[in-house]
N, C-alpha and C positions, 0 to 999 in steps of 0.2 A: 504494500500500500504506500501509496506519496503524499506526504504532508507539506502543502503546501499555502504558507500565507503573504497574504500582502500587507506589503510593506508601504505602500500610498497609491493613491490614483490621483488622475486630472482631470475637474469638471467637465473642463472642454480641450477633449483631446483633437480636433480634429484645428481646433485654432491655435493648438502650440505645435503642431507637425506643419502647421503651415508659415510660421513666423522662422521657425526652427529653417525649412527648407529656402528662406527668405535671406537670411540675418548671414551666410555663407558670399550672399553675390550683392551685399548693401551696404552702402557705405555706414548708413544708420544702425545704432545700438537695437538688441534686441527689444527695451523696454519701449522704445520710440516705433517700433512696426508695428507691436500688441497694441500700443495706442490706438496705432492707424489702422487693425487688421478688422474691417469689421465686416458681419456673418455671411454678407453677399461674396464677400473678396474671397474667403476661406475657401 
């Protein structure tokens, strides 16, 4: 059997996979695209 627990989640995963694959090619800080990233954009 596999015991297995979590250790954290995020509310909104699909808007931190999207700043995440952002913040690589921006000259802008991560915290400044989460500002700008909003639900249409994601």
């Amino acid at each position: 059997m596999v015991n297995v627990v979590l250790i954290s989640h995020t509310p909104d995963p699909e808007r931190t996979i999207a700043a995440a694959a952002r913040v690589s090619a921006s000259p802008v800080s991560a915290v400044e695209l989460l500002e700008k990233l909003t639900p249409d954009r994601v």
